[in-house]
N, C-alpha and C positions, 0 to 999 in steps of 0.2 A: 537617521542613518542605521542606530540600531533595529528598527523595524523591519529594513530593505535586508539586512543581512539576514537578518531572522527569516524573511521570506524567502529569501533565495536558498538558504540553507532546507527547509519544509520544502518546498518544493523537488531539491535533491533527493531527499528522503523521501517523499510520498510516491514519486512517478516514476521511480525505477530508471533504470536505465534504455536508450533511445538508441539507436544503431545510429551513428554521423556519418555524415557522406566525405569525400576524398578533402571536401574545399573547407570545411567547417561550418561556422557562422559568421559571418562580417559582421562587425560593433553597427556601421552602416542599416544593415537589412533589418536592426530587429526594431519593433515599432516603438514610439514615444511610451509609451506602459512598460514596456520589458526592461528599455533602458533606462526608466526611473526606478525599477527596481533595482535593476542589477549595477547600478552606478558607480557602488564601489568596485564594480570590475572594468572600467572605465579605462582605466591605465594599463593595466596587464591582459586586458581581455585579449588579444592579437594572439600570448605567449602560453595560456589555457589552450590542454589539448584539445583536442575537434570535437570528442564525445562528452568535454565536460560542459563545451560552450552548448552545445545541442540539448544537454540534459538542462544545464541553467535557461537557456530559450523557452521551450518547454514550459519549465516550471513557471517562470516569468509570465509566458501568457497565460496560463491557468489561474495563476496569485489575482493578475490584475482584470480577468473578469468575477472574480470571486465579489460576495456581499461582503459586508462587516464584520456579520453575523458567523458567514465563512470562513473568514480571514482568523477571528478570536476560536476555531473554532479547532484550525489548522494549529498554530500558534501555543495554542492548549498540548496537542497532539504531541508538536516537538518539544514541548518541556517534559513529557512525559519520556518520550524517547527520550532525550540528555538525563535523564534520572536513571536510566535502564544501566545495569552493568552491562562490559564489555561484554560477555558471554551470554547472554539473556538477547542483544541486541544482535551478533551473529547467528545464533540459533532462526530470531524472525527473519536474520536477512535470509538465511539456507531453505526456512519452510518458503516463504516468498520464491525465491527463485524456482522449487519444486514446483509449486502451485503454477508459476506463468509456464515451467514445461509438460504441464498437464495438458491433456486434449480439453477442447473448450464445453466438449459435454460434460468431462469428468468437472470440468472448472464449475460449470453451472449443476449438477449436483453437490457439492459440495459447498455453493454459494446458497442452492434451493434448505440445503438441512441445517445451513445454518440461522435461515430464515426463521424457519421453523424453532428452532430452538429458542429464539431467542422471543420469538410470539409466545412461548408457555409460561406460565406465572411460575415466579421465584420458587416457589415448594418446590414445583415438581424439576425444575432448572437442579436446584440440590438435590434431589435422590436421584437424579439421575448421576450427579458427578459423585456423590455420595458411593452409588453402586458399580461405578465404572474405577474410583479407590481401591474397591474392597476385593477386585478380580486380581487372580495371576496374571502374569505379563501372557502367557498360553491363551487363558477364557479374552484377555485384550486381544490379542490375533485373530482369534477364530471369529471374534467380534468383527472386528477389519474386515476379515475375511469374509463376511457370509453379510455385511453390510457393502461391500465392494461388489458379491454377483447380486444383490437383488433389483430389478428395475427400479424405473425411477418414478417416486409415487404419482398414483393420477391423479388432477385436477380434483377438489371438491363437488366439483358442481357433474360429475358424472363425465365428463365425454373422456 
C-alpha cells in the first residue's frame, strides 16, 4: 500500500499539472493499473476535485507502464524531492512552470544545451560553473543575453 501511494504521490510530482474536463474522472473509466494504483483513493476518489483526479489518472497510467527498473528510478527521485526544503522545492516548481510557458523552440534549446552540457567530462563541467561563480550578477545578464540572441547550434555532421 505503501508503494501505490508512493507512486501516486511521483507521479503528481513528475507530470505536472493536466487541464480536467467539466465531468472529471469516474473511479469506473480508469483501467485495472490505474485503479491498483491509486486504490487508496478508492473511497474518496468521487470527493477529489476534477483536476486532481485527472492529474492522479495521468500519473497512474504512466507508473503502471513503467519497468522496475523505472519505477526505482522514479521513487529514488521522490525521496529526493521529500528531502528538498520548502523553498528549494517552490523555486523548481516556479522554474518548471516558466519552462512549460516557454515557446517549444526555446524549450528545445534549452533542453539541446543542456545535452550538451551534460556530454562534457566533469573538468570542463566545473570550470565552467567555476567561472560562471566568479562573474557579476551584470557579466551573468549580458551572458543571458547575448546566449538568448545566438542561433541555435548546427548539427555536427555539417548540414
Amino acid at each position: 500500500m505503501r508503494a501505490n501511494w508512493i507512486a501516486a504521490m511521483v507521479c503528481l510530482l513528475m507530470f505536472g499539472t493536466a487541464v480536467a474536463d467539466n465531468q472529471g474522472v469516474s473511479w469506473e473509466s480508469l483501467s485495472e493499473g490505474q485503479r491498483e494504483v491509486l486504490g487508496q483513493f478508492a473511497d474518496t476518489w468521487s470527493r477529489l476535485p476534477e483536476e486532481r483526479q485527472e492529474r492522479l489518472a495521468r500519473g497512474a497510467e504512466r507508473w503502471a507502464g513503467m519497468t522496475n527498473e523505472q519505477r526505482e528510478q522514479a521513487q529514488g527521485r521522490f525521496r529526493e524531492w521529500r528531502q528538498l526544503d520548502d523553498g528549494r522545492r517552490e523555486l523548481i516548481r516556479e522554474r518548471a512552470e516558466a519552462f512549460r510557458n516557454l515557446s517549444p523552440d526555446e524549450q528545445e534549446r534549452i533542453r539541446s544545451n543542456y545535452q550538451r552540457y551534460r556530454q562534457m567530462n566533469q573538468d570542463r563541467r566545473q570550470k565552467l560553473r567555476d567561472r560562471y561563480r566568479r562573474m557579476t550578477p551584470e557579466q551573468r545578464q549580458r551572458l543571458r543575453d547575448r546566449v538568448h540572441q545566438r542561433p541555435p547550434p548546427r548539427p555536427r555532421d555539417g548540414r
